[in-house]
N, C-alpha and C positions, 0 to 999 in steps of 0.2 A: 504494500500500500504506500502510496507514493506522500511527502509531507504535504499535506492541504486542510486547511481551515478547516473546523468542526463544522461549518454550518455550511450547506450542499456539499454533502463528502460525492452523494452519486446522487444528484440532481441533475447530470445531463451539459444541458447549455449553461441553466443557472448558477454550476458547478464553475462552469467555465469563467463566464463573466465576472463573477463576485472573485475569482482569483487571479482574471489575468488584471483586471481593471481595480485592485486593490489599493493601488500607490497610487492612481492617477487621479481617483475621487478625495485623494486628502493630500494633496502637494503641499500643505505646510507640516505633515509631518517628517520626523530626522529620518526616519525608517530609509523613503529611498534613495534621499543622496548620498544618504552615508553605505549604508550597500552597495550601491554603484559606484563609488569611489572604491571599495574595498576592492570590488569583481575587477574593474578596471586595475587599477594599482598590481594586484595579484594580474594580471594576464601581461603587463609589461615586463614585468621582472621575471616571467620564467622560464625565459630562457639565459639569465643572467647568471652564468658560473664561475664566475672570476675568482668571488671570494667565498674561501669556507671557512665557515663559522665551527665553533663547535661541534663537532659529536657529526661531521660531515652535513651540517644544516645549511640549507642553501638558502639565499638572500630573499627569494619569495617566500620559503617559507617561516620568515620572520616577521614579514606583512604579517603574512594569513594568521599569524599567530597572535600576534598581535591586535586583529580585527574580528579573532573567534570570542572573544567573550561577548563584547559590544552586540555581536551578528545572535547571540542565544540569549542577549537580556532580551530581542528585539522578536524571536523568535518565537520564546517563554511567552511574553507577554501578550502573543496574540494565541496561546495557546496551540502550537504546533502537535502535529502528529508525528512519529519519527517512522520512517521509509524501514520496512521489513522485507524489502525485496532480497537483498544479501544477507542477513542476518545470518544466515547457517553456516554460508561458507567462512564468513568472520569469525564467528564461533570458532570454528572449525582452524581456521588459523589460526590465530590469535593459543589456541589451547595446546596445538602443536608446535607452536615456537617456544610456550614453557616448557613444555615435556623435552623438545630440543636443545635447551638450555641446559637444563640439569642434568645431563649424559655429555655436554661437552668440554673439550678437552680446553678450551676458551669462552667461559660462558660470559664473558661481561660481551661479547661481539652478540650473543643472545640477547641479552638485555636490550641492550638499545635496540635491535630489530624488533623487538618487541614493543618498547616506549615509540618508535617512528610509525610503526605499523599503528598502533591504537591510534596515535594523532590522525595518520593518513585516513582512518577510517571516520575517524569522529570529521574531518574535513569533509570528506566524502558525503555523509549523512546531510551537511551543510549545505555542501553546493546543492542537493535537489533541492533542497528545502529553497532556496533562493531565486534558484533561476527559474522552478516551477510558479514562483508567482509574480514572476515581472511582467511587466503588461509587454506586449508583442512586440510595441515599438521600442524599450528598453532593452527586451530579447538581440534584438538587429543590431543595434548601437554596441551591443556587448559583442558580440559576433564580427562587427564592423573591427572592433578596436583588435581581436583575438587574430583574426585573420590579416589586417595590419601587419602586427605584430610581426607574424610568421611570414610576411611578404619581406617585410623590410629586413629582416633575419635573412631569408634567402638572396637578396641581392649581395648582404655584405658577405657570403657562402662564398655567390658567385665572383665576387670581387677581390677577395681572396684564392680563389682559385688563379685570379687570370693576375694577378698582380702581388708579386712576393714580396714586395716592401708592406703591403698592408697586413698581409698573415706574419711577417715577422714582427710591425711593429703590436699588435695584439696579442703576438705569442711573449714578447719581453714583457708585454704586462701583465702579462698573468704566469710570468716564469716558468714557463714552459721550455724545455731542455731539447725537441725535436729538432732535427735536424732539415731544412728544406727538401732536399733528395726525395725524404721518404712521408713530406708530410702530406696533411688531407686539410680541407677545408672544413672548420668547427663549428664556424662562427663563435659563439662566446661562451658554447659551451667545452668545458675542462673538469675533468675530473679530479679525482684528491691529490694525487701524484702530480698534478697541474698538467698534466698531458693533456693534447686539446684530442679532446671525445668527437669523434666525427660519426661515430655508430648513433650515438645521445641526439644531435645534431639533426642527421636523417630521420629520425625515428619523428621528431621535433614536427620539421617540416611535412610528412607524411604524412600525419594526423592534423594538417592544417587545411587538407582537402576540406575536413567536416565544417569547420565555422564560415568556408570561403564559398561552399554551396548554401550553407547556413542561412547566410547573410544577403543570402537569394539575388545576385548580381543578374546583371544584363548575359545571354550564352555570350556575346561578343569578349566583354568584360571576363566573364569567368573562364571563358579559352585562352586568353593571354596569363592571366594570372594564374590557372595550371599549367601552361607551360613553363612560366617560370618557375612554379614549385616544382616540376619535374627535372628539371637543368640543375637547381640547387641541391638535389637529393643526388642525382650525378658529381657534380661537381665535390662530395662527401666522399666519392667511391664506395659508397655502403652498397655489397649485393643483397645485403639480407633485407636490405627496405627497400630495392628497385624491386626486387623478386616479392616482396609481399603488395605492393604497388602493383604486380601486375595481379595476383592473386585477387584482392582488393576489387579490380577494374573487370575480371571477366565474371566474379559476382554479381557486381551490380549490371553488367551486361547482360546476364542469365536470365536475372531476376527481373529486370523491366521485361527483356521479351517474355518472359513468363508469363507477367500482368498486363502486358499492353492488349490491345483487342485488334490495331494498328500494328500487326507485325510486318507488314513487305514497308508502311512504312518507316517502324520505327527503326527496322533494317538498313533502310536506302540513306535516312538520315544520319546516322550512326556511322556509316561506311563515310561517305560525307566528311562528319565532321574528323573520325579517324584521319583520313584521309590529309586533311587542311593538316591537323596538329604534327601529321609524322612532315609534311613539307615544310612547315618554321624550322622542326626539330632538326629535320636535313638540312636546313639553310644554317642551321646553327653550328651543326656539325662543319660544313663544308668552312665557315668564316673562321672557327678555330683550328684547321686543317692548312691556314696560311701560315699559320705559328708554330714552327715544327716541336716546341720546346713544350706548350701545351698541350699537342697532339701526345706528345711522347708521356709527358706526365699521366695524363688521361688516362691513356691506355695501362698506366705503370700499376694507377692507383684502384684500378676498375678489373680490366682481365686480368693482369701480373699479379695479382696477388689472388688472384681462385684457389691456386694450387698449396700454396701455404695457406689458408687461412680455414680451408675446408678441411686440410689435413690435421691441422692444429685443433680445430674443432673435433674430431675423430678422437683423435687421442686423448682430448681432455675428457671425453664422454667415458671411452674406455676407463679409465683411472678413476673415474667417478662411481660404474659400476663395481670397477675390480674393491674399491674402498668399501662399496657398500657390499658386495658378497664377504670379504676378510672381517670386514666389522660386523656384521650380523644385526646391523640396526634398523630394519625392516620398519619397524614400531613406530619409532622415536626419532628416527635422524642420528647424526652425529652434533647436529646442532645449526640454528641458520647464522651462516656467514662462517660457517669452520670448515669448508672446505680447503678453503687456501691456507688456513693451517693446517692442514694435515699433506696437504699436494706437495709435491715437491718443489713445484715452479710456481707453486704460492698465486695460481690461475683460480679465475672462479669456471664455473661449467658453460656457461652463455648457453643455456637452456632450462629453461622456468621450472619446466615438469620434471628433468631430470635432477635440478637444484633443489627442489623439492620434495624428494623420493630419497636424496640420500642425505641431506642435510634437518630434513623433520621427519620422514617418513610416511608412511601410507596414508595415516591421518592428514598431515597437510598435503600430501596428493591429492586426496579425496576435495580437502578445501579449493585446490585451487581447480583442479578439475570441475567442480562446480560453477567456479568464478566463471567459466570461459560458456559453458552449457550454458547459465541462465542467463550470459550477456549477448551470446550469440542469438539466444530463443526469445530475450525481449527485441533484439533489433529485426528479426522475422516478425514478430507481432507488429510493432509500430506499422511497418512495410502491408503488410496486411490490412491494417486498420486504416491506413489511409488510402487504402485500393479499393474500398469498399463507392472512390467519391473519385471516377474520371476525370471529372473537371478542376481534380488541386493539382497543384506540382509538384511532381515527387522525388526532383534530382535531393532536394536536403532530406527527405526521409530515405530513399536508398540509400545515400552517403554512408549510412551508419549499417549498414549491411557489410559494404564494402569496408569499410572502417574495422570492422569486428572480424571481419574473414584475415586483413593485413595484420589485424593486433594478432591473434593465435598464431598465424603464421612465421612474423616475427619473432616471437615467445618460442619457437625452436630453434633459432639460432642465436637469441642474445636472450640476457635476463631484463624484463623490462616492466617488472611487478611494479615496483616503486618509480615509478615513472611519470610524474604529476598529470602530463596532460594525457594520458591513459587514461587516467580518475574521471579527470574533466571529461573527457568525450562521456565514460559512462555516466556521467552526473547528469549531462546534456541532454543523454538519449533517455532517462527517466523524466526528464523535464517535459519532453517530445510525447512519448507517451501519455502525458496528463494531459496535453492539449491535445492530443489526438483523441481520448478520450470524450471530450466534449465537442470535436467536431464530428463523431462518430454514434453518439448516442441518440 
């Protein structure tokens, strides 16, 4: 049950209107500027890794922290209902990182996964509760600002890529030790070790398809603005987010010709606009093809590294099992975040399910297993729900089909649990569903 007012929980439209139209009948209350400064605030900073704080707490989440009491006195007081959509598999985690804990060979790395995760969650609970009652036009503005965000991130991606005085003068600020040769375009995000995360990065801009359909732009508009998210996720070298991008894309391909009634021509159109994007994309190709030194990086940071990076991947998997068949911890884990103490190359697994299985065991399998079923089976629902109505537009309700087929997908080759705007999309897509809800009833 998603957070909504006690009064029309399932009255329908009147459900609808009394909570999108909320803030807009009482503009002198603090409730929505100060919310909307919070959402906004938090969506500029997060992708800001420069600096780490504490306990690896990153610079947005010292906003959100900071604006989670204020957001629950506001919350309380209109008497909120709190969302029971996830509650099991939180459960579920949350009780298998203690029990991982106390069997590990470093349990203070337990603890905090444990103190970050409860935050992440109680966050979590928040944002539906917020974005499910903004009125429509607050919705957009928030989406406007999100997808901003993630454009303007992808230029400096791409700017970085084409020009190495700007990726070095970001990397001395944020003391980064790479070496040009071998480096990838970050943008701003770095991880603890201050290496710039170019996996973090893609993942980043990937998930910025959703608020930039969201945000329901002109097709004209939103063709340019996906090509440039797709160049910036290139320009990363990340295969595991081009490959879940294509995942991602033949979903919601599937899935409209599924629901269209117009298949020759939602086909002809399609091909069409395929068509246009792969010719910028070649025009693009061929203008960095003048530049033999780009050409070459390209390829270096894209194909040249398949071989090592798949194999690398292989191997850590192996040792991840071999630990967990020697250690016997089926149950329990060895603990979350002890694999790299125990690994000899002091690597994590860069796979969710497998990090899961041997660092909590069966039980937080089982949680997150769950996470992925009921996030995949609400973004089937919305898509549903709003097929019931030919005449809405459905490119931001697919999004989140596509969205959710690229996150699983990803989540086999990197670990991307803790992953803020992970959350946010599924905050989003519970938000989605409450209006859907009321256009549908």
């Amino acid at each position: 049950m998603l957070l909504t007012s006690q009064r029309g929980l399932w009255n329908g439209h009147t459900m609808l209107t009394d909570t999108v139209n909320h803030w807009d009948e009482d503009q002198s209350s603090l409730s929505r500027p100060i919310l909307m400064i919070w959402l906004v605030g938090m969506l500029i900073l997060l992708p800001v890794e420069f600096f780490q704080l504490p306990l690896n707490v990153e610079v947005a989440d010292f906003w959100i922290l900071m604006g989670l009491p204020i957001v629950w006195i506001f919350l309380i007081l209109e008497r909120q209902h709190i969302s029971l959509t996830y509650a099991v598999p939180i459960w579920l985690v949350l009780v298998a990182t203690l029990l991982g804990t106390l069997a590990a060979a470093k349990p203070s790395s337990g603890v905090i996964v444990f103190l970050k995760e409860s935050y992440l969650f109680v966050w979590f609970v928040t944002l539906i509760a917020v974005l499910s009652r903004l009125s429509a036009r607050d919705l957009r503005r928030v989406m406007v600002v999100w997808s901003g965000v993630v454009i303007l991130h992808g230029l400096l991606i791409i700017a970085q890529f084409l020009s190495p005085e700007i990726w070095r003068a970001i990397s001395r600020f944020a003391g980064t030790s790479a070496v040009y040769e071998h480096y990838r375009s970050a943008g701003l995000f770095f991880d603890a070790d201050k290496a710039g995360s170019a996996n973090k990065a893609a993942f980043f801009q990937l998930l910025g398809f959703v608020p930039l359909l969201a945000a329901k732009p002109s097709k004209k508009v939103a063709t340019i603005l996906g090509i440039l998210l797709f160049l910036s996720i290139v320009c990363t070298g990340s295969m595991g987010a081009l490959t879940a991008l294509s995942v991602g894309l033949i979903s919601a391909l599937i899935a409209i010709a599924v629901l269209s009634k117009q298949h020759l021509v939602f086909i002809t159109k399609t091909l069409v606009q395929l068509a246009i994007a792969a010719s910028l994309l070649g025009a693009a190709y061929l203008v960095i093809g003048q530049y033999q030194d780009k050409q070459e990086h390209l390829e270096r940071i894209v194909r040249g590294r398949a071989e090592k990076s798949s194999g690398g991947r292989l191997a850590r998997w192996q040792r991840g099992l071999d630990e967990l068949r020697d250690g016997g911890t089926w149950i329990w884990g060895i603990g979350p975040e002890n694999f790299r103490v125990v690994d000899p190359l002091s690597k994590q697994l860069h796979n969710d399910l497998l990090a899961f299985i041997v660092e909590r065991g069966s039980l937080g399998a089982l949680g997150l297993v769950l996470f992925g079923v009921i996030a995949a089976s609400r973004a089937v629902h919305l898509l549903l729900m709003y097929s019931q109505y030919p005449g809405r537009p459905r490119l931001e309700v697919v999004v989140f089909l596509a969205a959710m087929a690229a996150i699983l997908f990803e989540s086999l080759t990197h670990q991307i649990f803790h992953e803020r705007q992970l959350w946010l999309v599924l905050a989003l897509q519970e938000a989605m569903i409450f209006r859907a809800r009321g256009f549908c009833s």
